[in-house]
N, C-alpha and C positions, 0 to 999 in steps of 0.2 A: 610467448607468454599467453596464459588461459586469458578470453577475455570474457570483461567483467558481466555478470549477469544481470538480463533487465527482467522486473519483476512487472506481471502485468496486473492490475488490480480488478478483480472480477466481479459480481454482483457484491451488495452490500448483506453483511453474513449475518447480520440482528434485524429482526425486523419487528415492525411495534405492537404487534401480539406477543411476546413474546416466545418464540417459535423455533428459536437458534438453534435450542438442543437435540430439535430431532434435526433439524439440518443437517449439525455437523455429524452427526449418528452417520446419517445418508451420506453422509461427503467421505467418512472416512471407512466405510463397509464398500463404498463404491457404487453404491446404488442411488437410483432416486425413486422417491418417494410417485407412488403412482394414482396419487387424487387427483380426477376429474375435476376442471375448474367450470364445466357445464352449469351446475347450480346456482355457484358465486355468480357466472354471468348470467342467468337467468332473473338474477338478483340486482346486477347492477340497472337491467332493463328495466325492471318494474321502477325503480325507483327512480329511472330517468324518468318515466312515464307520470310518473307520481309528483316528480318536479313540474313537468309539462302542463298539468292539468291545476297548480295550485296560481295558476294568475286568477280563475273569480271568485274564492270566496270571498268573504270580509278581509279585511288588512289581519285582526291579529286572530283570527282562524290561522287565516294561509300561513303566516311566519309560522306559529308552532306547529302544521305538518310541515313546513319546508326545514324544521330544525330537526325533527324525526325523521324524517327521509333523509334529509341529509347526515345524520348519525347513521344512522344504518346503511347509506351507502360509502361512508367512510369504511365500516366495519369491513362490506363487502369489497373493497377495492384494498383493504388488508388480508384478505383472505387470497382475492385472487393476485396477489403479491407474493403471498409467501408459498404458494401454490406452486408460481410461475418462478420463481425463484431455484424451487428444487427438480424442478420435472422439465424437459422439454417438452413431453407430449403435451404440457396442460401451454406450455406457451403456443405450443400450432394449433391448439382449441381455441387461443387467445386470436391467434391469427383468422380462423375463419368464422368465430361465431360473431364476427364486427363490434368487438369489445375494443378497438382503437377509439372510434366514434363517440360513443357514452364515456368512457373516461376524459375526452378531450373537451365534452362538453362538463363535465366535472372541474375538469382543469380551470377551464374558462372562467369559473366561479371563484377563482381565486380571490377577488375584491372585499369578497365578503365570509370568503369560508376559507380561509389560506390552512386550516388544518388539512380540510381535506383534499385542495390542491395540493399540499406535500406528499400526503400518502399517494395521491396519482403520479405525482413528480417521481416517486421511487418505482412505484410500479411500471412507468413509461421506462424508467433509465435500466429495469430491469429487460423488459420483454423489447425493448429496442436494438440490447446488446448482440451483434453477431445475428440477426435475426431476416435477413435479405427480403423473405416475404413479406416480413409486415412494411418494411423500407416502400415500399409500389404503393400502400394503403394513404401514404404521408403527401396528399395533394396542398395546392395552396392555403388554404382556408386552415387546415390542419397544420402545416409553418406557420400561417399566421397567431394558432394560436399559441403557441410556444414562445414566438417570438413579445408577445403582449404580456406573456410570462414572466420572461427571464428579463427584458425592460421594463417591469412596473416600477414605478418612483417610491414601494412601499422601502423603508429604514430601515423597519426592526428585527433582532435577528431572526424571526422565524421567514420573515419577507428576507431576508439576505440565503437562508438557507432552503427556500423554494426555490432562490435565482442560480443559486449554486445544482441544483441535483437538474434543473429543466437545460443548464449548460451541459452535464455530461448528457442528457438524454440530446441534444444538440448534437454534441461532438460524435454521438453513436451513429448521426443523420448524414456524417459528413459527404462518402458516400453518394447521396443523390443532390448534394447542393453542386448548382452550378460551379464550374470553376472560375467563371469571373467575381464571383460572391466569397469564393472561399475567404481571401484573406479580409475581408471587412466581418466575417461568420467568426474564425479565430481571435481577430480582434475583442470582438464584442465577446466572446468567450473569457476571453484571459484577463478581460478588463474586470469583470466580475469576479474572477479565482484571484486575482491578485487585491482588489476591493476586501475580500474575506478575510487572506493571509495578512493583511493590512492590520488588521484587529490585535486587540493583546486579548488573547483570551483568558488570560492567568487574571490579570485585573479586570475585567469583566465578571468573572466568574465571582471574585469579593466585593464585586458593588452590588452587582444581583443580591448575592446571602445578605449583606448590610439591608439591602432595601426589605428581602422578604423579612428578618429580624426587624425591621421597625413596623412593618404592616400586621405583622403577627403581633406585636409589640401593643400599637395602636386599641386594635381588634381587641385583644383581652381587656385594654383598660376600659373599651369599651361595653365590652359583656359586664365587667364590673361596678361599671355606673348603673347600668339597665338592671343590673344584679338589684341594687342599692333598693333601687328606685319600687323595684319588686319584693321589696321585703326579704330579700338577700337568698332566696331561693331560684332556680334554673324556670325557668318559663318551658310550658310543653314543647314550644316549637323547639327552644334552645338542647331540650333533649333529643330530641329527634334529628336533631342536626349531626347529633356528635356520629353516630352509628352511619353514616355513609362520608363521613372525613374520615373513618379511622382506616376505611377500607380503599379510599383513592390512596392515602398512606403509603399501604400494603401496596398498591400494585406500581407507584411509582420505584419501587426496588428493582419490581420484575421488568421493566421497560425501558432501554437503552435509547432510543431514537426518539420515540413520540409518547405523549404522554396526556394524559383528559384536561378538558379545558379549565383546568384551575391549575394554585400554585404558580402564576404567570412568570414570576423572577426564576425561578427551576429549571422553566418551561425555555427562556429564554438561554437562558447557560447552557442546556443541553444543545439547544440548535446553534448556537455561534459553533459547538465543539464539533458537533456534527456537519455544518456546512468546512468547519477545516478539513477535518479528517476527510471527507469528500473530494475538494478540491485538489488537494496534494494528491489524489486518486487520480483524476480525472488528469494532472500533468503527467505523471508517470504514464497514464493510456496514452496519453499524446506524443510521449517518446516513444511508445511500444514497438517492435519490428512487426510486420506480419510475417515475420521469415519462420523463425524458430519456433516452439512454443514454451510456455513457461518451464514444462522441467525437461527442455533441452538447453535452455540456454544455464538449467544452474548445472546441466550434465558435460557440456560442450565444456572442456576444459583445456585439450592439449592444442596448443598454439598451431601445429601446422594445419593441424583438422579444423580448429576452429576457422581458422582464415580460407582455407578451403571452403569450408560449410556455407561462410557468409557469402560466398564468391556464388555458390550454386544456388544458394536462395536468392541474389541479386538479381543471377541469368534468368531464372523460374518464373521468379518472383514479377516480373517486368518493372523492375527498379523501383519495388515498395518497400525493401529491406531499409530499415531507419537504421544509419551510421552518421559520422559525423561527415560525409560524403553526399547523402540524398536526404539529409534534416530539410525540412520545405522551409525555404527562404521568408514565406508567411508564418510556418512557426517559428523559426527562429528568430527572426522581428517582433514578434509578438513579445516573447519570452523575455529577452532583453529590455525593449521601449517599456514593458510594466513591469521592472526591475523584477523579476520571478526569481531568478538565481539568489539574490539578496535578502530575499523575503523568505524563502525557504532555507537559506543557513541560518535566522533567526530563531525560525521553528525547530532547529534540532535541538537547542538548549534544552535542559533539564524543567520541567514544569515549575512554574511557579508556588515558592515553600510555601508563604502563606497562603496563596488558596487552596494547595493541599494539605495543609494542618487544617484550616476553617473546612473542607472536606470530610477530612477522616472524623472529625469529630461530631458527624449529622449523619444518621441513616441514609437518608434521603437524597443528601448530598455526595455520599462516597462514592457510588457509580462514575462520578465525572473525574476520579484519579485514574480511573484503568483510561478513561477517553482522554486523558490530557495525557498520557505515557503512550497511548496510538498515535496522535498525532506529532510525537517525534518522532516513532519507529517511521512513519510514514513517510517526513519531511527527512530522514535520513536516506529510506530506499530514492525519495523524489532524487535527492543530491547526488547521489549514486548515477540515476538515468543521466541525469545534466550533463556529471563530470565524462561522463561514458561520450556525449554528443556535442557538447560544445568546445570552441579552441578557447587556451587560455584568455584570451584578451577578454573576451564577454565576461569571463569570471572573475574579472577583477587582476589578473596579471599572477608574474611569478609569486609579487608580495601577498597576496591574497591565496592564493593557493596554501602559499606558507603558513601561512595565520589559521590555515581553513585545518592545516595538517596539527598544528598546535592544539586548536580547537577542540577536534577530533581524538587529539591523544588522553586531553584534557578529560573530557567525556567519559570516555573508558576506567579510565587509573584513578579517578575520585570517588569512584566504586568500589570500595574493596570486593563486593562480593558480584561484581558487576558478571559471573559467568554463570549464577544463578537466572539473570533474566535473559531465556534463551533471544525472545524476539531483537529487544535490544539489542543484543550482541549479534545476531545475524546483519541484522537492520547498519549498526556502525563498522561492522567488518567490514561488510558490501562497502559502505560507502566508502572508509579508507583504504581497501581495494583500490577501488575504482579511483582515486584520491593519487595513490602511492605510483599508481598504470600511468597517469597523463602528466605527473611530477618527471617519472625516469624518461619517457619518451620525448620533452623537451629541456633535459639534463638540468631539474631545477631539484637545487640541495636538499636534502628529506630531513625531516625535523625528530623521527623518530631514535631514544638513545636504544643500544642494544638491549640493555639490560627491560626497557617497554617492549621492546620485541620478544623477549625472551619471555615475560609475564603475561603479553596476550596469546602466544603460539603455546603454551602451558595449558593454560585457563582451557583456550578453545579447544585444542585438539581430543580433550575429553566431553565436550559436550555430545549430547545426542542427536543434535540438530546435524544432517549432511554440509547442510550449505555453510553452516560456520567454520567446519572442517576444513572444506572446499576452499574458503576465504581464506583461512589461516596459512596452510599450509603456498596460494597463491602470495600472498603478502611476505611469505620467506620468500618465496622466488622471486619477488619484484625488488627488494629489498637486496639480498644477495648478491643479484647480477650486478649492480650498481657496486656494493664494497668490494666487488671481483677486481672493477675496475682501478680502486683505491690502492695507497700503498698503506702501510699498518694493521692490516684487519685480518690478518694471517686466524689469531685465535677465535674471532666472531665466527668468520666464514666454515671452522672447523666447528663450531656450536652447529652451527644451521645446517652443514653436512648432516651430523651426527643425528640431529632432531628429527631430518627428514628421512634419513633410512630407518630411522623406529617407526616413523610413520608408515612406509612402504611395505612394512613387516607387520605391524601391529594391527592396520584398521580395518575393519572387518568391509568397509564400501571398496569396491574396485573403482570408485570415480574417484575418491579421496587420494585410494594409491594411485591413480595415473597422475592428478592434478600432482599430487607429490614426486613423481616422477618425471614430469614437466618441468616441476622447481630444480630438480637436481641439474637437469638438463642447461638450465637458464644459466644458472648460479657458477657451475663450474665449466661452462663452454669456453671461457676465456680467461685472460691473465695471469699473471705470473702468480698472486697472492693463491689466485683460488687453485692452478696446479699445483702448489707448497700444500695447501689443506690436502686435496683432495689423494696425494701421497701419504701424507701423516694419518686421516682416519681411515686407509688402506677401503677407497669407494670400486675402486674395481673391485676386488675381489668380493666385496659383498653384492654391487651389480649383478655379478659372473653367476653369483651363487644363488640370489633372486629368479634370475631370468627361466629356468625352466619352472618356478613355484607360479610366478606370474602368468606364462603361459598355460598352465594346469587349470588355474582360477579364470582365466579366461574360457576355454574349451566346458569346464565343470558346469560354473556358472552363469555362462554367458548368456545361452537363451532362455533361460528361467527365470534372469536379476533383474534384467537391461532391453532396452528398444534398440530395433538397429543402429540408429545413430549413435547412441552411447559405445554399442561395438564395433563401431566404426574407428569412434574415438579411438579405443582402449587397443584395438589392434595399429593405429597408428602409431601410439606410445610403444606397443609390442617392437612394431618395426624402427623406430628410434629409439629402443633402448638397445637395439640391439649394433645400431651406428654407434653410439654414446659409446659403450662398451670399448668397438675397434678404437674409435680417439683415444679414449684413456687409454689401453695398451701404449699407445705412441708416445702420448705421455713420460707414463711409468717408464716405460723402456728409457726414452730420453732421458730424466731426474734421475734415474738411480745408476744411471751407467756413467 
């Protein structure tokens, strides 16, 4: 059986310029963007220096350049974020023009400017990630201040969502922290991610609106009085005010993450959703392998390759492959002791109706429906990692599992058009994937009826997404092998034949047809029911008659589709379809004679 793929969560793809769209431009042309971050840190310098020199003048001299310089090095520590975001060359600028330094003395200021300790907080968690050089730059004083970071006693969500992003830039450190430190370092990590997950942000998000509706509420009847009082005319100042609210307005639409310092109830909603979305990030990095990379592991699909695979990257790897074999006993303690499994099946539920009706009905507010529909897609991939590395007990047991698979069905089929939203469906497949893998391999009853199998393997096997595909056709195969086993199922197991040789014929990805070819392999290896099917929809001879089409598409397109590992894959599938094959004969021969 293919196993299930772990997704690793990479830098944060919005940032609060709003800057995404040449990002993804660059992400999906394959290039990166090649702006010099020299200026920005040129920039940041001045305005350390500029912080430096404001201890003598007068008290409210000095605060208002300390608020101008510090706006402007806000500005520049978004610049050289979304910089370092898209380019590595501008992050080894980052590396050697000692821009670690002034940010971290940025940081530090958190007590009083937590705006722009966030924007450093992302920039750190950015140019931290996979970054070994600047790793040597991270002396004491420089832990220390991180550490003062992510322990500050501040409450509120924008303090709850500094603590959160200075934890993944933490966990990115892991790395050089001593080993006797690690497991009080993970601790102190997860006690924060699980702090956040803690939260209902569905209700949060309508006590905020409730609150900013009465302060706006308040505010007019107050203009109104003053109105009065002024002969029922706008006072100059009160004109002059309106022309730069209408414009923070306008750019609160354009800005996902961070937003100018007004609007505080807004301001607050977006960072509870953003410190989740983050976290359930930062657990999946924590299950991450360093074996595979992300699209081997959604390519890795046929069962003996894949356990091969993992076997080579464990020897290579010097036993940093993450299975549920070398999970570190400190994450895995962690994880469990701050209930994380529990706290993240909460999170996969459907967002809260009313705060998304009280959404869609507010400009300003709507942005936070796409961030509450992330942060399920998230907490599903999370559930995914888990089911993939933890044994049943930590999950709650066979009954929990059951409930989890319920759950999960639930989720999908209350949807009718649930194969419109690609992410979601990648996001729930994975997870019941990986859900449907650790049910069959401790022989615990599947909750799934045929006729939802047959409605999800529909739905998905037309999406455009690979990895839904992937999934689909993997959740026949795990599914199958199990009714192979049963008596009765003579006609399902003849459906799920039939579905998967259109699949092996039809789909234009060679990784879809091997995973599919995996499943046939699973499905009808064994039992009496599934050699009855697999005579009836006469599966050899269409095997028989595949086999040279498959090897064609292998030879045609293999070095122009696929990385080696993939055709490593895909010729293992060659070489066991071509075993499959002789079994069935003996089969056949046996049944009909």
């Amino acid at each position: 059986m293919g196993k299930s793929r772990t997704k690793r969560f990479k830098r944060p793809q919005f940032s609060p310029t709003g800057d995404c769209q040449a990002e993804m431009a660059a992400a999906e042309n394959g290039t990166e963007r090649e702006e010099d971050d020299g200026p920005a840190a040129e920039l940041l310098e001045k305005c350390s220096a500029g912080l430096d020199s404001n201890e003598m003048p007068p008290q409210e001299k000095k605060d208002q350049n300390r608020n101008s310089i510090e706006n402007i090095a806000n500005e520049a520590v978004n610049v050289l974020w979304n910089i370092c975001e898209c380019s590595s060359r501008a992050v080894s600028i980052f590396n050697k023009e000692g821009c670690l330094e002034i940010v971290l003395k940025y940081l530090s200021r958190f007590p009083t400017n937590v705006g722009l300790a966030i924007s450093v907080a992302y920039c750190l968690q950015t140019v931290t990630e996979d970054n070994i050089e600047l790793l040597k730059s991270f002396n004491a004083p420089a832990l220390h201040v991180l550490e003062s970071a992510m322990l500050s006693p501040g409450s509120s969500m924008e303090y709850m969502l500094l603590k959160t992003l200075v934890a993944g830039t933490v966990w990115n450190l892991k790395d050089i922290i001593p080993s006797k430190s690690q497991a009080e370092i993970i601790n102190a990590i997860l006690k924060i991610l699980s702090e956040v997950l803690e939260m209902d942000a569905g209700e949060m998000v309508i006590q905020m609106k409730a609150a900013e509706t009465q302060r706006l509420k308040t505010a007019a009847e107050t203009e109104e009085v003053a109105a009065s009082a002024n002969g029922g005319g706008l006072t100059e100042d009160a004109e002059m005010e309106e022309v730069p609210h209408t414009r923070k307005v306008r750019r609160k639409t354009f800005i996902s993450d961070l937003l100018p310092p007004t609007d505080k109830e807004l301001r607050e909603a977006i960072a509870v959703l953003t410190a989740q979305q983050t976290a359930l990030e930062i657990i999946v990095n924590m299950c991450y392998s360093e074996g595979p990379s992300d699209d081997e592991w959604e390519e890795l699909s046929s069962s003996d390759e894949s356990d091969a695979f993992m076997e080579h990257c464990f020897s290579e790897g010097g036993g940093q492959l993450l299975s549920p074999l070398c999970l570190s006993h400190e994450i895995h303690s962690a994880l469990t002791n701050c209930l994380i499994p529990k706290k993240i099946f909460e999170k996969t539920a459907f967002p809260n109706s009313i705060a998304v009706d009280i959404c869609s009905k507010n400009p300003t507010w709507k942005p936070l429906i796409r961030k509450m529909n992330t942060i399920q897609c998230r907490a599903l991939v999370c559930l995914q990692s888990l089911l993939s590395l933890l044994d049943v007990e930590p999950l709650g047991g066979a009954p929990a599992l059951q409930a989890l698979a319920q759950h999960l069905s639930q989720l999908l089929f209350s949807q009718p058009d649930f194969a419109k939203h690609v992410d979601f469906l990648e996001a729930v497949s994975s997870a019941l994937r990986a859900l449907l893998q650790t049910m069959a391999s401790k022989n615990i009853s599947q909750c799934m009826t045929p006729d939802q199998l047959v409605t999800l393997c529909r739905a998905g096997i037309h999406s455009s997404n690979v990895g839904v595909r992937v999934n689909v056709v993997s959740i026949l195969g795990i599914t199958g092998s199990v009714l192979a086993k049963e008596d009765g199922t003579l006609e399902t197991l003849k459906t799920i034949g039939c579905f998967l040789l259109d699949v092996i014929t039809q789909d234009p990805s060679l990784v879809v047809v091997g995973e599919a070819l995996d499943a046939l392999f699973d499905v009808f290896a064994d039992g009496k029911e599934a050699e009855r099917a697999s005579v009836q929809i006469k599966l050899l001879s269409a095997l028989k008659e595949f086999q040279p089409v498959f090897k064609m598409k292998i030879r045609k397109e293999g070095r122009s589709k696929y990385s080696p590992d993939q055709l490593c894959v895909l010729d293992n599938v060659k070489m066991n379809l071509r075993r499959f094959v002789a079994y069935q004969e003996t089969v056949e021969k046996r049944l009909t004679t």
